[in-house]
DRENPA-3360 file (N, C-alpha, C; in nm, 2 decimals, always signed):
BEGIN
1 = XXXXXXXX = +2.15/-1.06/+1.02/+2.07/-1.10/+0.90/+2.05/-1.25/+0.90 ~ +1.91/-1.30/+0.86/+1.90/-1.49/+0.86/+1.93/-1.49/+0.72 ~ +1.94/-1.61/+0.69/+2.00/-1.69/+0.63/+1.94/-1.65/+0.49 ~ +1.78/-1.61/+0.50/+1.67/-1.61/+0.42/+1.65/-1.46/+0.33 ~ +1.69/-1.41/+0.44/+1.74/-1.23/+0.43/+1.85/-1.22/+0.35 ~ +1.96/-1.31/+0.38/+2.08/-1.30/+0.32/+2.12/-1.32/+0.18 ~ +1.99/-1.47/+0.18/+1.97/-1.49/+0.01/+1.92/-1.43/-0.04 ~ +1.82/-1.37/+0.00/+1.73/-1.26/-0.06/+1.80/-1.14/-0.13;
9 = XXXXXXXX = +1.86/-1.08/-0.03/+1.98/-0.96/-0.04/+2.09/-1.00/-0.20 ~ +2.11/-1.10/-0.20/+2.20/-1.14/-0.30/+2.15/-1.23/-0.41 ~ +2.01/-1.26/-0.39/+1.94/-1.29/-0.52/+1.96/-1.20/-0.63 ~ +1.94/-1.22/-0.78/+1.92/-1.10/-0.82/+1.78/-1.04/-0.88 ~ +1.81/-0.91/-0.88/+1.66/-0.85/-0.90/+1.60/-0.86/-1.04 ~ +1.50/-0.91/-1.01/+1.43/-0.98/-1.17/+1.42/-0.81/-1.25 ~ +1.44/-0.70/-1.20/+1.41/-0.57/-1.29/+1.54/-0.45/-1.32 ~ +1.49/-0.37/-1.36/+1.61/-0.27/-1.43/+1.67/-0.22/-1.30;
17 = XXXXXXXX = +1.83/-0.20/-1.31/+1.86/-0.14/-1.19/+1.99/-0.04/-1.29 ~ +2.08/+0.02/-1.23/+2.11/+0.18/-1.30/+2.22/+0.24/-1.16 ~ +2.35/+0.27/-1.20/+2.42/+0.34/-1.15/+2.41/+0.45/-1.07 ~ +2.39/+0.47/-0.97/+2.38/+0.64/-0.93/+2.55/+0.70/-0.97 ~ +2.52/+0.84/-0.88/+2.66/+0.95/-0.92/+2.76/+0.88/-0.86 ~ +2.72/+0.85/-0.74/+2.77/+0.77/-0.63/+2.86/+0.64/-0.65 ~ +2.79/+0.59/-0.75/+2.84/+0.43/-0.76/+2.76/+0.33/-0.70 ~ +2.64/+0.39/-0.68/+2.51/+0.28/-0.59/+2.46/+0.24/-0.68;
25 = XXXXXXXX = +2.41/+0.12/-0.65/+2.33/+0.05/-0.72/+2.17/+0.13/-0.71 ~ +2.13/+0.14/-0.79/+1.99/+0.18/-0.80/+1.86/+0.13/-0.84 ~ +1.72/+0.09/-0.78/+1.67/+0.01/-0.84/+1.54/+0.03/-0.91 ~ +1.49/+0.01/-1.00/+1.35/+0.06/-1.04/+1.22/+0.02/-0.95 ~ +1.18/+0.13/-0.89/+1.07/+0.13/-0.83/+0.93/+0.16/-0.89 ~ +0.88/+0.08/-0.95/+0.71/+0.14/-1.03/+0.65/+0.24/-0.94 ~ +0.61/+0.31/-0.94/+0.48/+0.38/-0.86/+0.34/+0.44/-0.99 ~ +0.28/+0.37/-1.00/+0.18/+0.36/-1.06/+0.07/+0.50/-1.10;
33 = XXXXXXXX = +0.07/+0.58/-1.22/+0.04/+0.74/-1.19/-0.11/+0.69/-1.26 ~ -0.22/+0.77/-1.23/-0.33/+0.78/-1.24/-0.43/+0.89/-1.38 ~ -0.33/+1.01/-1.30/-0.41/+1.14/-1.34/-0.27/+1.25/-1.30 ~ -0.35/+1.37/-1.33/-0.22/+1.48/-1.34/-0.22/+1.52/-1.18 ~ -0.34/+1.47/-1.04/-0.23/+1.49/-0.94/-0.18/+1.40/-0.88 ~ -0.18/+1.29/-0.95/-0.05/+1.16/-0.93/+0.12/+1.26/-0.97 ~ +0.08/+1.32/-1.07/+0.24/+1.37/-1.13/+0.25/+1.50/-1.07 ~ +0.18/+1.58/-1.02/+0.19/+1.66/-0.94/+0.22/+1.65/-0.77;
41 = XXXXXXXX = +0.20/+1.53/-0.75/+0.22/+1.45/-0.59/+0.39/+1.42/-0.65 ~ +0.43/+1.38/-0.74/+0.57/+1.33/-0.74/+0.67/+1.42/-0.82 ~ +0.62/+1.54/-0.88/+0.67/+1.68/-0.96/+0.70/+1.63/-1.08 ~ +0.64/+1.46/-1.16/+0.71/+1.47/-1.28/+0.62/+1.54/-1.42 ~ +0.61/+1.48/-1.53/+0.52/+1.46/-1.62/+0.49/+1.37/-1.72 ~ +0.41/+1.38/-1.76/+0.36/+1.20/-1.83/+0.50/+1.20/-1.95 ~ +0.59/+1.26/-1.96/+0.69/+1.17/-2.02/+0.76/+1.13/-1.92 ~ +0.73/+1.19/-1.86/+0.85/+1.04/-1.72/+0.80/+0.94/-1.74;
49 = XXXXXXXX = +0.67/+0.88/-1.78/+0.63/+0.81/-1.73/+0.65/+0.70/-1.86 ~ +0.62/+0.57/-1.81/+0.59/+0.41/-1.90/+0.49/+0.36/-1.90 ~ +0.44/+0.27/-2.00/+0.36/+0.22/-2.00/+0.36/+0.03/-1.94 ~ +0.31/-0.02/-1.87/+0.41/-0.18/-1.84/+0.21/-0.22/-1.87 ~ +0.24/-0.37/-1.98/+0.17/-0.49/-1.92/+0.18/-0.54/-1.85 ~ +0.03/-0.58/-1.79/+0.02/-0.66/-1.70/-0.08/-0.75/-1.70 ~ -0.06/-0.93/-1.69/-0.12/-1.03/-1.69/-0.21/-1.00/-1.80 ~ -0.14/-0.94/-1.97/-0.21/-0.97/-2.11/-0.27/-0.84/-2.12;
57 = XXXXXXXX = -0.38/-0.77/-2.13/-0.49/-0.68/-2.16/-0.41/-0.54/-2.09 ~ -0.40/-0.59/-1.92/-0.44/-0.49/-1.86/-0.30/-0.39/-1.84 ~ -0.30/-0.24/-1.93/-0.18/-0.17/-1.97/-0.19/-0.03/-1.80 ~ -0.09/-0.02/-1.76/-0.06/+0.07/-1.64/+0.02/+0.17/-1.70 ~ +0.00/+0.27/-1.61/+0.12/+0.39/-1.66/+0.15/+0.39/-1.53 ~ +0.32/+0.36/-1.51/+0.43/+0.36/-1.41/+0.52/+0.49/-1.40 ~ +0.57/+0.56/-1.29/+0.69/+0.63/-1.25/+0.77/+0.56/-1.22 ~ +0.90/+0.55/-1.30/+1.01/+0.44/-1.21/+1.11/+0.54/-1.11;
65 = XXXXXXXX = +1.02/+0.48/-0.99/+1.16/+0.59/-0.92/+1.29/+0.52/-0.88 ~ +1.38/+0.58/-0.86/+1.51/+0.53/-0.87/+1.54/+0.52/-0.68 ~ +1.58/+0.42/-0.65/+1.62/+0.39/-0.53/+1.68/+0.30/-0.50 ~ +1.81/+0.30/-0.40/+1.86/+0.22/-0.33/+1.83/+0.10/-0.24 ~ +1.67/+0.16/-0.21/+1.60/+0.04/-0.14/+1.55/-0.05/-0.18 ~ +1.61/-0.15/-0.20/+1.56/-0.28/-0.28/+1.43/-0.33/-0.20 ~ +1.40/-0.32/-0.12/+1.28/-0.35/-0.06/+1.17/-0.28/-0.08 ~ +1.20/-0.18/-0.10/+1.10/-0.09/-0.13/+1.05/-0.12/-0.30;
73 = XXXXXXXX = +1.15/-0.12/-0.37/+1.14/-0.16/-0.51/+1.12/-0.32/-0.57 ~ +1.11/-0.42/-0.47/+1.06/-0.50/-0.50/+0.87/-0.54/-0.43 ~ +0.87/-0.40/-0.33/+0.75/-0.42/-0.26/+0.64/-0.35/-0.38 ~ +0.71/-0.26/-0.42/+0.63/-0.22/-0.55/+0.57/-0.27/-0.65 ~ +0.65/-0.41/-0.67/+0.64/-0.46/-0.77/+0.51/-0.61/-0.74 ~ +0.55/-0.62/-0.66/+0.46/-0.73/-0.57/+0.32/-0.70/-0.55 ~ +0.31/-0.50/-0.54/+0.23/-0.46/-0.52/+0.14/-0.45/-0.64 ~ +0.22/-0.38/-0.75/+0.18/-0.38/-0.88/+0.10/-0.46/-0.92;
81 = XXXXXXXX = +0.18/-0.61/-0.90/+0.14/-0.73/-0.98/+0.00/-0.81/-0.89 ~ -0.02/-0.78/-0.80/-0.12/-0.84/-0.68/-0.23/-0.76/-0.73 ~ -0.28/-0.64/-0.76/-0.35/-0.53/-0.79/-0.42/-0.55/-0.95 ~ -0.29/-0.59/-1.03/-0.39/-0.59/-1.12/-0.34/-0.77/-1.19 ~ -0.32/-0.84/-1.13/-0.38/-0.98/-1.14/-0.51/-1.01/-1.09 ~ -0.55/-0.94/-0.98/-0.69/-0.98/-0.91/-0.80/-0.87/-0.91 ~ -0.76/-0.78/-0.97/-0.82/-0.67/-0.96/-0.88/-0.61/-0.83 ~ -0.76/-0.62/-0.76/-0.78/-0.57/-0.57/-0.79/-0.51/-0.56;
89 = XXXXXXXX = -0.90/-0.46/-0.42/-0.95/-0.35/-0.41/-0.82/-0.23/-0.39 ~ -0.72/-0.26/-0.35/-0.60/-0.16/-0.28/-0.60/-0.10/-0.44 ~ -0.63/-0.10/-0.58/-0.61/+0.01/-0.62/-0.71/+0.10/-0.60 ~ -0.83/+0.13/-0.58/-0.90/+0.23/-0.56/-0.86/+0.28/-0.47 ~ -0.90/+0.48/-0.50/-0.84/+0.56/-0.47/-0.91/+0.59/-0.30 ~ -0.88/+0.65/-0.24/-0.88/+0.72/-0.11/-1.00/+0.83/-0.15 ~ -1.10/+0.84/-0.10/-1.21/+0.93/-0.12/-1.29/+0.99/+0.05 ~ -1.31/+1.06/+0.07/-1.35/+1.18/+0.18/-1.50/+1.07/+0.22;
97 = XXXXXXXX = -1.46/+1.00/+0.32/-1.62/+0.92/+0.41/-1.74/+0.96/+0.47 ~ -1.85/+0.92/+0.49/-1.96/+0.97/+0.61/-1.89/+0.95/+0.74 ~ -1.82/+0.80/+0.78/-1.80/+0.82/+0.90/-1.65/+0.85/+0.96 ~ -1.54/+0.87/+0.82/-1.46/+0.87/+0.89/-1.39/+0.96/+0.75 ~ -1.22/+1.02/+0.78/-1.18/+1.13/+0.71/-1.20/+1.06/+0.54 ~ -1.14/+0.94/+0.53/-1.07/+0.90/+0.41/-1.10/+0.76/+0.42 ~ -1.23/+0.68/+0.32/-1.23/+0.55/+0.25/-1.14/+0.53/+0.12 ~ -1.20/+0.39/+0.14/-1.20/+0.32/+0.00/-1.25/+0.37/-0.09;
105 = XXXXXXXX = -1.23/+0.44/-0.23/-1.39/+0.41/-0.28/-1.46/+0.34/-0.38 ~ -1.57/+0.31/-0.34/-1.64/+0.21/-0.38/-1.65/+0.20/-0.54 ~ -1.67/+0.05/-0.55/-1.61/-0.01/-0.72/-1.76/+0.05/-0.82 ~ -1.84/+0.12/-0.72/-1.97/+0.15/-0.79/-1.91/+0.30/-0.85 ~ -1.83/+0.34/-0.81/-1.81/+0.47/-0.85/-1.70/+0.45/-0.98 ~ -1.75/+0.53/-1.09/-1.68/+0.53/-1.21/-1.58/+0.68/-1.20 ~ -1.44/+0.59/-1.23/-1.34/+0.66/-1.24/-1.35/+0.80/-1.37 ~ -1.38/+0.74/-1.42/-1.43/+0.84/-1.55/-1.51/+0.94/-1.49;
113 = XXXXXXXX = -1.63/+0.93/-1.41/-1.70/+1.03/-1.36/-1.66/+1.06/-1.23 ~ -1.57/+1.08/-1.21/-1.53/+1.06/-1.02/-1.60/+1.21/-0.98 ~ -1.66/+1.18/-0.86/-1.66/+1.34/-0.88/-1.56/+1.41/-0.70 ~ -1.48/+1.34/-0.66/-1.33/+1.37/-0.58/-1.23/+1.40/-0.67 ~ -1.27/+1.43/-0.77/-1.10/+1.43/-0.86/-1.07/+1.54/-0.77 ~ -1.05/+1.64/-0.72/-0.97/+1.69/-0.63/-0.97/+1.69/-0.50 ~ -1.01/+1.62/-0.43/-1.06/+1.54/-0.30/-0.98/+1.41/-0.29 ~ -0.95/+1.32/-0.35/-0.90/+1.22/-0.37/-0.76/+1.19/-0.29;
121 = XXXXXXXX = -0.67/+1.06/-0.27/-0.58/+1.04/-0.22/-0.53/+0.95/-0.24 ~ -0.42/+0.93/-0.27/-0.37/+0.81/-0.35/-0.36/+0.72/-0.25 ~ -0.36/+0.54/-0.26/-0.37/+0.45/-0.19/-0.29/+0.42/-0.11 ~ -0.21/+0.47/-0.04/-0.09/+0.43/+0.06/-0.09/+0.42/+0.25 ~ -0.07/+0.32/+0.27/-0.10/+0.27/+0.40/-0.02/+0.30/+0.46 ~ -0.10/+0.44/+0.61/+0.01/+0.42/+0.72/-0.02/+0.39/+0.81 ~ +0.04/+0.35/+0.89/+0.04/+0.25/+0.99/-0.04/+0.35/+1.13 ~ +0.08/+0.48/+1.14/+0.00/+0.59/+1.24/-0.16/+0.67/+1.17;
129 = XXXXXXXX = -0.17/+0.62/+1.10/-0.33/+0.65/+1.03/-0.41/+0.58/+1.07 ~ -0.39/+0.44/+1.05/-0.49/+0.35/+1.06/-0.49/+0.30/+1.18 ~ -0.38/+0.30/+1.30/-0.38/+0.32/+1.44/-0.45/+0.38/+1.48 ~ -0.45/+0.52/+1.46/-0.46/+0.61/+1.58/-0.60/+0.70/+1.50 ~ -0.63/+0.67/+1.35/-0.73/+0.79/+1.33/-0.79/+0.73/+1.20 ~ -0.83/+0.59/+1.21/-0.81/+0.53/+1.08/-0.79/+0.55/+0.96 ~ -0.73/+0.70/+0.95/-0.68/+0.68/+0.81/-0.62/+0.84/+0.78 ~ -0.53/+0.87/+0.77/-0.48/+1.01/+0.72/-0.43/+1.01/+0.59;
137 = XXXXXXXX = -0.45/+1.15/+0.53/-0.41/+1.09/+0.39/-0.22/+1.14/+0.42 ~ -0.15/+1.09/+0.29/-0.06/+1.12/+0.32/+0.02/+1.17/+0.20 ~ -0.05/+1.18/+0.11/-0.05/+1.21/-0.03/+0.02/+1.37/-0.05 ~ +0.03/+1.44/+0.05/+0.15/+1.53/+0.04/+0.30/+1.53/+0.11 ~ +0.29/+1.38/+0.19/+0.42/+1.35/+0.21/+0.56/+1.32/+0.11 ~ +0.62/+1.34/+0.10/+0.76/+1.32/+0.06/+0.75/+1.22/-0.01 ~ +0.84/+1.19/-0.09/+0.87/+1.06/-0.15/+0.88/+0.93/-0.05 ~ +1.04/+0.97/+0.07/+1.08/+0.91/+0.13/+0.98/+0.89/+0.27;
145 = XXXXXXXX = +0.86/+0.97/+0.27/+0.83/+0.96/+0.40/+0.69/+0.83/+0.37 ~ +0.68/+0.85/+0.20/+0.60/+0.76/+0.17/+0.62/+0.63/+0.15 ~ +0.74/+0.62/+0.15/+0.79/+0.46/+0.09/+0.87/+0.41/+0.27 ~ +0.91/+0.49/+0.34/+0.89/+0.44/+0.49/+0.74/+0.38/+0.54 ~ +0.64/+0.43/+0.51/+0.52/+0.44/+0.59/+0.48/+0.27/+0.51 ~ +0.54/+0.26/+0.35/+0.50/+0.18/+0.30/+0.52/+0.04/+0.37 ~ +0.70/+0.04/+0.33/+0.81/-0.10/+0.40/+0.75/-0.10/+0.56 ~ +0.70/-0.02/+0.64/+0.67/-0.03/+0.77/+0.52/-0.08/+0.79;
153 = XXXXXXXX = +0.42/-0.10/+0.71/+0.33/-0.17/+0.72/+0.33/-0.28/+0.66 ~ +0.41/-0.25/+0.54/+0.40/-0.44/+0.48/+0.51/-0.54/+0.60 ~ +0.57/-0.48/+0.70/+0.61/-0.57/+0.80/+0.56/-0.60/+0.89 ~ +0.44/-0.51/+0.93/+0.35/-0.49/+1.06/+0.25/-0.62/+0.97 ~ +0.21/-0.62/+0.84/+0.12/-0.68/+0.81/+0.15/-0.81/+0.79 ~ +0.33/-0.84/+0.76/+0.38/-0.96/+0.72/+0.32/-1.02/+0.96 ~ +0.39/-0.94/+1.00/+0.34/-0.99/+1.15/+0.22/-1.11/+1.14 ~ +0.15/-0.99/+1.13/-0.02/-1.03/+1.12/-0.10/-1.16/+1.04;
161 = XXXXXXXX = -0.04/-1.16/+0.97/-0.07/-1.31/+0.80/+0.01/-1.43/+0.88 ~ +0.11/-1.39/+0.97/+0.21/-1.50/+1.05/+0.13/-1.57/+1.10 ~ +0.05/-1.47/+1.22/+0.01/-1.53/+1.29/-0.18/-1.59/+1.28 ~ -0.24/-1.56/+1.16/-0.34/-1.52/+1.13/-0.39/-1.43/+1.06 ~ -0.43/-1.47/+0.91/-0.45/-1.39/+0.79/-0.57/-1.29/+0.83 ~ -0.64/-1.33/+0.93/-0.78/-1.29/+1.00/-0.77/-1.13/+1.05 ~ -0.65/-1.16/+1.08/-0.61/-1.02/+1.17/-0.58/-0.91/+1.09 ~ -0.51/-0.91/+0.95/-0.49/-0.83/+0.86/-0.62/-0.73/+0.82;
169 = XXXXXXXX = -0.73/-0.84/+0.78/-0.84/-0.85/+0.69/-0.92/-0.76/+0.77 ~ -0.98/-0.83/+0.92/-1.04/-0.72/+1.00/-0.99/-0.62/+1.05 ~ -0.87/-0.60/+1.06/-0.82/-0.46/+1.06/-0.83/-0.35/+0.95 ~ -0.81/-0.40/+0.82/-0.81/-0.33/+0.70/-0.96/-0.28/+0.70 ~ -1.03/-0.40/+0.67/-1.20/-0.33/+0.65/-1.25/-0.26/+0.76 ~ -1.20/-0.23/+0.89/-1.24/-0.14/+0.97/-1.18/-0.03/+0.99 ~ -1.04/-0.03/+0.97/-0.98/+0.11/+0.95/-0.95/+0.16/+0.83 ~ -0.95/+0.12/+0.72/-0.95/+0.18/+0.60/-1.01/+0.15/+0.53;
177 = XXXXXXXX = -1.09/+0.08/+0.53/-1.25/+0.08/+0.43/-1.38/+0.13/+0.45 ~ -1.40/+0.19/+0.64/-1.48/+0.16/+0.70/-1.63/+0.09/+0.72 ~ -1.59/-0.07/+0.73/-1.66/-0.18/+0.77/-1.70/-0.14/+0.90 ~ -1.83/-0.18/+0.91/-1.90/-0.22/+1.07/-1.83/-0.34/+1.08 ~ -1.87/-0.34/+1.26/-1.79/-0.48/+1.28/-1.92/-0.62/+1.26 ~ -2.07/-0.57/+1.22/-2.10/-0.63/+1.23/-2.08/-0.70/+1.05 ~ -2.07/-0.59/+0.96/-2.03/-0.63/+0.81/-1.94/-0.74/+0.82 ~ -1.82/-0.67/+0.94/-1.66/-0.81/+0.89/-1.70/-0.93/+0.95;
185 = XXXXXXXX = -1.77/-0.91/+1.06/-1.81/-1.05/+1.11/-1.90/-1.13/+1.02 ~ -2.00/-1.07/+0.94/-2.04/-1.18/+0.81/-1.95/-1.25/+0.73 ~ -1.88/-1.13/+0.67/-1.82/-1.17/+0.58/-1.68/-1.25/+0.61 ~ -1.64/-1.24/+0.74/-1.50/-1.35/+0.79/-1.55/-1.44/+0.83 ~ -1.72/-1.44/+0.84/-1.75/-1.55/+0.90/-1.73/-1.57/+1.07 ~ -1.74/-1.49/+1.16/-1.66/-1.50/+1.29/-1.74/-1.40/+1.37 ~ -1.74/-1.43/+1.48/-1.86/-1.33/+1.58/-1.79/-1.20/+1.59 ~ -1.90/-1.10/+1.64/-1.85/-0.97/+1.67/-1.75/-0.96/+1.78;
193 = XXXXXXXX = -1.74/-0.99/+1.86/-1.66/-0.99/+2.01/-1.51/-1.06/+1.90 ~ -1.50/-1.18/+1.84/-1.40/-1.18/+1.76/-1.36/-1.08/+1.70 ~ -1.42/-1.04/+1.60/-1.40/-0.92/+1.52/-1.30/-0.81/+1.60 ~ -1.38/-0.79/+1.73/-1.35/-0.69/+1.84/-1.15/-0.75/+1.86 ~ -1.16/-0.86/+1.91/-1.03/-0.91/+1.95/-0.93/-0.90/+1.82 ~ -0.94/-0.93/+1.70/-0.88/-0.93/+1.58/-0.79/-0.80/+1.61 ~ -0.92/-0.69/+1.59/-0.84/-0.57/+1.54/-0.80/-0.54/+1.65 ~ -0.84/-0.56/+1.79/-0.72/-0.55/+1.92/-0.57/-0.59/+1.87;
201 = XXXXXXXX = -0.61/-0.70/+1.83/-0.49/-0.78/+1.78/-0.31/-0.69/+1.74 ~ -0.44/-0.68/+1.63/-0.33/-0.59/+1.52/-0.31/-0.48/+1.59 ~ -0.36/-0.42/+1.64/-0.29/-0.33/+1.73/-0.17/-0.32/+1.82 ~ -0.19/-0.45/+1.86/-0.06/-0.53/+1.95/+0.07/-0.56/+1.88 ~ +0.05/-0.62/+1.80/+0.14/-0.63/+1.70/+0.22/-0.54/+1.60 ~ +0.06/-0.39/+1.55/+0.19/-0.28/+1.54/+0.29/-0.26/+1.64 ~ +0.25/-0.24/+1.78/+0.32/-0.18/+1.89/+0.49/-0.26/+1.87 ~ +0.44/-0.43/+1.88/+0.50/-0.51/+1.93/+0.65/-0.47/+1.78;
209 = XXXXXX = +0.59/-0.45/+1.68/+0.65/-0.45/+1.56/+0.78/-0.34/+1.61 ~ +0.75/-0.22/+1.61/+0.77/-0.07/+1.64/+0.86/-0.10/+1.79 ~ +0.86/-0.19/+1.82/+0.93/-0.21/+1.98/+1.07/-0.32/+1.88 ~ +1.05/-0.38/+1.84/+1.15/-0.47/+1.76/+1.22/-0.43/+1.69 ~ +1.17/-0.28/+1.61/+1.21/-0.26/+1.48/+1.27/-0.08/+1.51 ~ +1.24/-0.05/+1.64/+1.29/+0.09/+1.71/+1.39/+0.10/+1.73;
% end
């Protein structure tokens, strides 16, 4: 463990934490519900659920799940607060694509009229999705299989921002948005043959991650 990990680990958590049966520490993990098959993906009901502000106006309904993994429950929260400070695109939902299984979907489409409400997929990044098929949904995985897939790309992605925020960005809008590479190259500003190398990139870096972390 460095030095940086260590502090971290023994910081304390700015949120609610709670005893298990055990004597573990447990930590509140937000996961953010939508609609009734947000609470049917997690078996609860809208009284499990809270309401939290965020940044004034904007009110969320939260699941606090209870976990041991402090990483996971403070990536939640990061996640939370990034999403609706900026209004980022990572909350829109997962919607059935022309060219591929599962986009973004677009901020033109009114949630009020969706017309995927049962097609839809909640927003969670896996790593073997966006590799290998850019995008599988995973929205009937487990709890635990979903907050692995989570902590295992926000490390593959911490990689990538290391070495070049570039690499994140053209990966994302090509595997899970689907961008042409001619779109990301406008919009990053950078030639296609770049573009091409980027998402090589990240590729390398999942691997390289998965060989470190195996």
């Amino acid at each position: 463990m460095t030095i940086n990990d260590k502090a971290k680990s023994e910081a304390e958590f700015r949120h609610n934490t709670s005893i298990g049966p055990n004597g573990e520490i447990l930590f509140d993990a937000p996961i953010e519900i939508k609609d009734q098959s947000d609470l049917n993906n997690y078996g609860i009901t809208w009284s499990d659920c809270r309401t939290l502000n965020f940044h004034g106006s904007d009110k969320v309904t939260v699941y606090f799940f209870k976990t041991e993994n402090r990483a996971f429950a403070e990536y939640q929260w990061r996640y939370l607060d990034t999403q609706h400070s900026r209004g980022y695109v990572s909350v829109r939902c997962m919607i059935p694509g022309k060219r591929k299984a599962f986009i973004k979907c677009p901020d033109t489409v009114s949630c009020a009229t969706c017309p995927y409400k049962d097609k839809k997929s909640a927003p969670i990044i896996s790593w073997d999705g966006l590799a290998e098929t850019g995008y599988e949904p995973v929205g009937s995985a487990t709890v635990d299989e979903q907050i692995g897939a989570k902590i295992e790309y926000e490390g593959i992605k911490a990689m990538m921002d290391t070495e070049d925020t570039r690499i994140a960005r053209a990966f994302e809008m090509k595997e899970l948005q689907g961008y042409s590479v001619r779109e990301i190259a406008a919009e990053l500003q950078i030639s296609q043959p770049r573009v091409y190398q980027l998402i090589a990139r990240a590729k390398t870096i999942g691997m390289e991650f998965r060989k470190i972390n195996g």
